[in-house]
C-alpha positions in Angstrom: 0.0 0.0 0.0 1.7 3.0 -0.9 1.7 6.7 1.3 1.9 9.7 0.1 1.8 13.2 -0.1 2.8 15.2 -3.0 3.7 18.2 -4.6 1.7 19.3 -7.3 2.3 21.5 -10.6 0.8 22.3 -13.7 2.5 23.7 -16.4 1.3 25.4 -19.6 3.4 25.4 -22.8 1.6 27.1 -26.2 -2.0 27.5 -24.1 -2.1 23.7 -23.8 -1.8 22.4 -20.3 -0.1 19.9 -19.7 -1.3 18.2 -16.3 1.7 16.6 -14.2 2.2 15.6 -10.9 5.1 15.0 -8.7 4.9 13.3 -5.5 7.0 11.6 -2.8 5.5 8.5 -1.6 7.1 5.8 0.7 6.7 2.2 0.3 8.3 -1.0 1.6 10.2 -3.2 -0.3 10.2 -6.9 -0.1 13.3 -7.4 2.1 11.4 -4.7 5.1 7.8 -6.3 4.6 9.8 -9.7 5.7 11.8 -8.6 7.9 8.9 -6.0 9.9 11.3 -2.9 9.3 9.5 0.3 10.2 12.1 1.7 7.2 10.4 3.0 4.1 11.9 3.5 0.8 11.5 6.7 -0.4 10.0 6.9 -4.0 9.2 9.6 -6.5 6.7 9.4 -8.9 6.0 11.3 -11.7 2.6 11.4 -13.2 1.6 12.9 -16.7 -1.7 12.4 -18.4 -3.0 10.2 -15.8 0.2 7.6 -16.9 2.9 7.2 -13.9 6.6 6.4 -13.4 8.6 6.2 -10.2 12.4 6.7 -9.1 13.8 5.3 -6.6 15.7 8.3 -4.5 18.0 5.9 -2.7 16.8 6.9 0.4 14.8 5.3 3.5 13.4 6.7 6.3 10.8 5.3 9.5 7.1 6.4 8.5 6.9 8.4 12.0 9.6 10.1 11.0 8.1 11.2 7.8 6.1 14.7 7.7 3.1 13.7 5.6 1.7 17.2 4.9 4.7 18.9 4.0 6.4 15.8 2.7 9.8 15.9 4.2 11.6 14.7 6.9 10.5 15.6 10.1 12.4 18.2 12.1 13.0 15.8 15.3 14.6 13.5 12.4 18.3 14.1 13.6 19.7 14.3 9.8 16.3 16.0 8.5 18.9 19.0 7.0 20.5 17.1 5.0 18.2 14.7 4.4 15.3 16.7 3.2 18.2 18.8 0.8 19.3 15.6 -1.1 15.1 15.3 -1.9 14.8 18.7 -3.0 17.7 18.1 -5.2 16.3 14.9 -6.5 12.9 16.3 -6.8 14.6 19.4 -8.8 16.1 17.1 -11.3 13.0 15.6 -12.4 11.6 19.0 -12.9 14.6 20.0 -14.9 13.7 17.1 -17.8 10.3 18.3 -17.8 11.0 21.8 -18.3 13.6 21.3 -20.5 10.8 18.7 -22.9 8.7 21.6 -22.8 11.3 24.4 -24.1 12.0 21.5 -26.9 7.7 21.2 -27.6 8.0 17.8 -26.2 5.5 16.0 -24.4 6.9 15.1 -21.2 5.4 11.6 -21.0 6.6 9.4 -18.3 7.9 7.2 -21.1 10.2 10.1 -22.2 11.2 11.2 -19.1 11.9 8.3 -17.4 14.0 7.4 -20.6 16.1 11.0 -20.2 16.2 10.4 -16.5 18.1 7.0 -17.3 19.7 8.5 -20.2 21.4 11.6 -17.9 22.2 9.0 -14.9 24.5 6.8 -17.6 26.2 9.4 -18.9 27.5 10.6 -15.6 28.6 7.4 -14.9 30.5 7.1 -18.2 32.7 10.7 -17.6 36.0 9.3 -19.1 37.6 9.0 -15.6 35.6 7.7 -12.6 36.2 9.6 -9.3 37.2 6.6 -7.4 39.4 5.7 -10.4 40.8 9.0 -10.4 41.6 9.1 -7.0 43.7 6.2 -7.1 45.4 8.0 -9.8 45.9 10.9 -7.6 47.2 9.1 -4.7 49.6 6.8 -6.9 51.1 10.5 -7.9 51.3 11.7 -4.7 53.6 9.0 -3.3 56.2 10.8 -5.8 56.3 14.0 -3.1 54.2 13.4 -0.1 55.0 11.4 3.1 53.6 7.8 3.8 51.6 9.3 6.3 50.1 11.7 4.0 49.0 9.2 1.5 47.9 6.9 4.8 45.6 10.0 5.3 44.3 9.9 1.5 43.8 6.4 1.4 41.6 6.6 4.8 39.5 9.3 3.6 39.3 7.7 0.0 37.5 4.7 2.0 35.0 6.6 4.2 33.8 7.7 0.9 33.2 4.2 -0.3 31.5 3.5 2.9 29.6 5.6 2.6 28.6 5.1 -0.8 27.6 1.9 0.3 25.9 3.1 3.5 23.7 5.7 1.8 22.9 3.5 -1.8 24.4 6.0 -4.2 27.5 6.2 -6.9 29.5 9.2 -6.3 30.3 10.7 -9.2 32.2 14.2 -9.9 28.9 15.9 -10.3 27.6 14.4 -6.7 29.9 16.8 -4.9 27.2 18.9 -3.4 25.8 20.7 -0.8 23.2 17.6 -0.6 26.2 15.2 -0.6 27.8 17.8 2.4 25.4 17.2 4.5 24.4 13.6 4.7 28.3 12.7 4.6 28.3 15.1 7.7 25.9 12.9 9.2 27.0 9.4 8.2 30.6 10.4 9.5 29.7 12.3 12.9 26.5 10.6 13.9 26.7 7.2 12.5 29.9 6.5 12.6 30.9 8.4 15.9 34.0 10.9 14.5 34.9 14.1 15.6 34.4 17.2 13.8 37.5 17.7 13.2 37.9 14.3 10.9 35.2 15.5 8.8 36.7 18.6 8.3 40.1 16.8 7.5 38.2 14.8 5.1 36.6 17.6 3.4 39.7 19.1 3.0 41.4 16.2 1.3 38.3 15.6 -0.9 38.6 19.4 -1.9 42.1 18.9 -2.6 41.2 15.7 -4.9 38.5 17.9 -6.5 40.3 20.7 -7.6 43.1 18.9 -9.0 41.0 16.9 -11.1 38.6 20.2 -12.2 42.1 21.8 -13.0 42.7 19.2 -15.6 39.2 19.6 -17.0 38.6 16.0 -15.6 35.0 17.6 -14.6 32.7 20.8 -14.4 31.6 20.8 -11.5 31.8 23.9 -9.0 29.1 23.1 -6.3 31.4 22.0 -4.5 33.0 25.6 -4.1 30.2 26.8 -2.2 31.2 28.5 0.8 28.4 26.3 3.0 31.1 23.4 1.3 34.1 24.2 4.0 36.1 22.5 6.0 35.0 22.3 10.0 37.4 22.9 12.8 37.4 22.8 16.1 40.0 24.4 19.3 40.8 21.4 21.0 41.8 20.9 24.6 44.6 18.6 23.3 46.9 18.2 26.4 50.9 18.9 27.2 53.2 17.5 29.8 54.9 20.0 31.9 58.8 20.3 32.5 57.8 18.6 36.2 56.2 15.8 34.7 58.2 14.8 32.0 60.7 14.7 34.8 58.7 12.3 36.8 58.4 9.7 33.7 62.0 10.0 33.2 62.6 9.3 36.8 60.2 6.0 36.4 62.6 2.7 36.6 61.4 0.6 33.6 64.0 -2.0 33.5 61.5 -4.9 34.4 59.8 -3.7 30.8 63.0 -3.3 27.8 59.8 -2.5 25.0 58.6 0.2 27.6 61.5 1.8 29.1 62.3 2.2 24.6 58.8 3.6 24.1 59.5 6.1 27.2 62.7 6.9 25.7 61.6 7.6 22.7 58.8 10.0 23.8 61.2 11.9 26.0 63.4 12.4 22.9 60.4 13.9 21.0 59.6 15.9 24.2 63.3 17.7 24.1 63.5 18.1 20.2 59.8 18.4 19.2 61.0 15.6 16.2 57.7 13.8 15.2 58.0 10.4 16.0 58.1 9.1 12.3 61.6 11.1 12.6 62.9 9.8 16.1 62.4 6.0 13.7 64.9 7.1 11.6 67.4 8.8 13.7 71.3 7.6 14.2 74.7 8.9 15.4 74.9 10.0 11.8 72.8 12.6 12.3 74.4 14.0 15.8 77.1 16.6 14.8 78.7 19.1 17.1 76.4 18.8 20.1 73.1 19.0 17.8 70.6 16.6 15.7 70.7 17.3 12.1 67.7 16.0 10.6 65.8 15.9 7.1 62.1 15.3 8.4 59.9 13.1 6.4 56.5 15.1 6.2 57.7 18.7 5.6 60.8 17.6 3.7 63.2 20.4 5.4 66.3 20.1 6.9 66.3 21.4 10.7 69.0 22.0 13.4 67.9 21.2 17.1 70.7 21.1 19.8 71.0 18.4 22.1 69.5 19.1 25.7 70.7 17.2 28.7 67.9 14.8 28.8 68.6 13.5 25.1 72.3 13.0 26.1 71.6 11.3 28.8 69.7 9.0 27.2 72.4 8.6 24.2 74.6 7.8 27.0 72.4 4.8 28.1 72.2 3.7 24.2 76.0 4.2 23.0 76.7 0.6 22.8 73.1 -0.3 20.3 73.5 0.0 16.8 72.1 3.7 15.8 72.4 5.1 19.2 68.7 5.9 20.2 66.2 3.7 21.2 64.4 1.4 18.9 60.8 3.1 18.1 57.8 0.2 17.5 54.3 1.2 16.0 52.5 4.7 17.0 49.7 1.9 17.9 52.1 0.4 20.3 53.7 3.4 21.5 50.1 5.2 22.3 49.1 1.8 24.8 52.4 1.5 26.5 52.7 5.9 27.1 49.2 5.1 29.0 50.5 2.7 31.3 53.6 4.7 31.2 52.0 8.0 32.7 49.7 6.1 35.3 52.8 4.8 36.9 54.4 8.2 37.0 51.0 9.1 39.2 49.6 11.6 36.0 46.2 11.3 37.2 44.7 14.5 37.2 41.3 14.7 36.1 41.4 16.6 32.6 37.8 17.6 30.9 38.0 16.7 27.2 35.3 18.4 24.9 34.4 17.5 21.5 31.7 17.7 18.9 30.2 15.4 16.3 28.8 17.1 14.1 25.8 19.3 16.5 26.5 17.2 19.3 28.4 17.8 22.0 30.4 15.8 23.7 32.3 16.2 26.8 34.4 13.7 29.0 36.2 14.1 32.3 39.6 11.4 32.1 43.1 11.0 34.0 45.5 12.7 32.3 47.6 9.6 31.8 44.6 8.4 28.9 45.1 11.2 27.2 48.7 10.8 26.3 50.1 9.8 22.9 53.4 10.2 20.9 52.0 13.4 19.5 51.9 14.5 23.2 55.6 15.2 23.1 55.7 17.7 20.0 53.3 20.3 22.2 55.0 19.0 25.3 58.5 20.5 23.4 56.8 23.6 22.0 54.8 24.6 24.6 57.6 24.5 27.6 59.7 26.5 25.2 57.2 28.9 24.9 56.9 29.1 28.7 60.6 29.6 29.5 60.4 32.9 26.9 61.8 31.3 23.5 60.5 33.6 20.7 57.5 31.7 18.1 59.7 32.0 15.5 62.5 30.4 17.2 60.7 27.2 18.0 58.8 26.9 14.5 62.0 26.6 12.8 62.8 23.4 14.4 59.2 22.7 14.7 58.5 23.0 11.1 55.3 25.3 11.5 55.0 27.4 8.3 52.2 30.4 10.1 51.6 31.0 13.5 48.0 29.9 13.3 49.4 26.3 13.0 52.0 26.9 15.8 49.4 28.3 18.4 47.3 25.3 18.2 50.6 23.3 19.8 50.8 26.0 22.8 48.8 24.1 25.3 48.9 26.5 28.4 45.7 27.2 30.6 44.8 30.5 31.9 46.4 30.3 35.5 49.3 29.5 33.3 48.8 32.6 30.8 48.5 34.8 33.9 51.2 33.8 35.5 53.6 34.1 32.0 52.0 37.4 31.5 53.6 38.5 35.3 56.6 37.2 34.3 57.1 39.0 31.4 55.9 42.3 33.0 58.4 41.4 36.1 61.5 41.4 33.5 60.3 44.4 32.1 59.9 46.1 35.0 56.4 46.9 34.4 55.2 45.9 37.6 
């Protein structure tokens, strides 16, 4: 039994009318009527001259979720924005064939215009270059001058789209990059599959980068995906930092009952007193130690940097002269991130730290030990952020940090407002402002 409510139109070309109706309905299909799902597919059909056709829109949605009399999603429906944008848009293509049979004296027949409809889907999907083909192409290029990581990041991103393709029963093509497609992807990412805000807005800005490359080679025509509602989402967050006091209590730990642990704390501290990412500390040796500093091409930004060796790097050299490179032996981030946890717990790093984030409109907010919190990235705003606290001008630091503007080198300084007040003081003390 099919439901409906519809939006209706009529439309008069050379004084003759031409009655038509369009009109979403929901139905079940065979799979939900045996299985008792309250989903519904929704369906558009088109009726002309009392003949009708329908299109399957791809989408579902729970019947009291529905809006019967004005035929959208309802606003309680937690992805009705999107949702109810990708039916418009639907709805609008329709309307497009019609209009465009009556500016060519055609009679819009549900015949003709289910056979255009067809006709227009197929001939998106034969563009000379697929965009899941292309951005294997684009990736397979990118290995030539980005990082691993980098193209570890475009392959992830590549296969959240592909989920969810398969998650919302479409085919992206180039000319699905939309608004409509913003949205829902905004929901299937936060809300169904429980990311952060941030990672969306990471993966935006990947696909954007993977869009304009490929509309700079006149791969496709597509520009809706420049809309400014099309950006990429960010997010201050309360990312933590170890002070100077308790990186000294992890060094102070005795580990020796633990060989893979006392090298993962070693390994950290390193990052913490050079700000090297950990993908550098891997490939670090004595070759690179030269007159009491590390000289170091670093793998993502591909620069040479300088950073001189402070007294808790030496002494840990000391404890590794007799290995093979010199430094400690660096497993998996994965690794590295679980044994840090245990790591700070025993060096009593408990303090209760509040962790907000959103996905997508909702926000969430958790209250952990510090210790959880901690991961190999930890030490690069550990390094920065102490630096910046003892005086050491921006500049100064984003040389061996690598920042290129200051925007991306304030999101490492990790200080609280007591803290803020109390560098403020300081600096007004030297000054003799005060």
């Amino acid at each position: 039994m099919w439901g409906y409510v519809g939006f209706w139109g009529n439309v008069i070309v050379s004084n003759k009318p031409y009655m038509s109706t369009v009109k979403f309905i929901l139905s079940k299909s065979q799979h939900q009527r045996k299985v008792n799902s309250k989903s519904l597919m929704v369906m558009l059909r088109y009726t002309h001259n009392k003949q009708s056709v329908l299109f399957f829109t791809h989408k579902n949605i729970d019947d009291d979720c529905w809006d019967f009399n004005n035929q959208c999603g309802k606003k309680s429906y937690a992805s009705h924005l999107s949702f109810n944008t990708y039916l418009r848009t639907f709805k609008q293509k329709i309307d497009d064939i019609v209009n465009q049979c009556f500016i060519n004296s055609q009679n819009p027949s549900t015949v003709l215009v289910k056979q255009l409809f067809v006709e227009q889907q197929n001939n998106i999907a034969s563009t000379s270059v697929s965009f899941f083909d292309y951005c294997n192409q684009f990736i397979e290029q990118s290995k030539k001058h980005k990082c691993h990581s980098t193209i570890k990041t475009y392959r992830t991103i590549v296969n959240k789209l592909v989920q969810y393709q398969k998650y919302s029963n479409v085919t992206l093509h180039w000319d699905s990059f939309n608004l409509s497609f913003y949205y829902d992807f905004l929901h299937f990412y936060t809300s169904v599959q429980g990311y952060h805000t941030n990672g969306f807005g990471r993966a935006i800005q990947i696909l954007k980068v993977i869009l304009n490359d490929a509309f700079d080679k006149n791969i496709h025509q597509n520009t809706s995906y420049k809309h400014k509602n099309f950006k990429v989402l960010t997010e201050d967050v309360n990312n933590i930092y170890l002070s100077e006091d308790e990186l000294q209590r992890i060094i102070s730990l005795d580990l020796s009952f633990n060989a893979t642990m006392q090298s993962v704390r070693d390994a950290f501290i390193i990052g913490c007193y050079t700000g090297l990412r950990i993908s550098d500390i891997t490939k670090i040796n004595k070759e690179h130690v030269c007159n009491n500093t590390i000289k170091i091409k670093t793998q993502k930004t591909d620069q040479w940097v300088t950073i001189p060796l402070l007294e808790p790097v030496r002494n840990i050299m000391l404890s590794y002269r007799s290995s093979a490179n010199g430094f400690p032996t660096v497993c998996c981030s994965l690794t590295m991130n679980k044994y840090l946890k245990q790591i700070g717990e025993l060096a009593g790093l408990s303090d209760v730290v509040i962790k907000v984030r959103s996905k997508g409109k909702t926000r969430v907010e958790q209250r952990l030990p510090k210790f959880q919190l901690i991961t190999t990235h930890t030490a690069r705003r550990s390094f920065a952020t102490n630096l910046f606290k003892k005086g050491v001008p921006s500049r100064v630091i984003m040389l061996i940090t690598g920042h290129k503007t200051e925007k991306s080198f304030n999101s490492y300084i990790k200080i609280n407002s007591d803290e803020n007040a109390e560098l403020l003081l300081s600096y007004l003390s030297n000054d003799n402002l005060l």
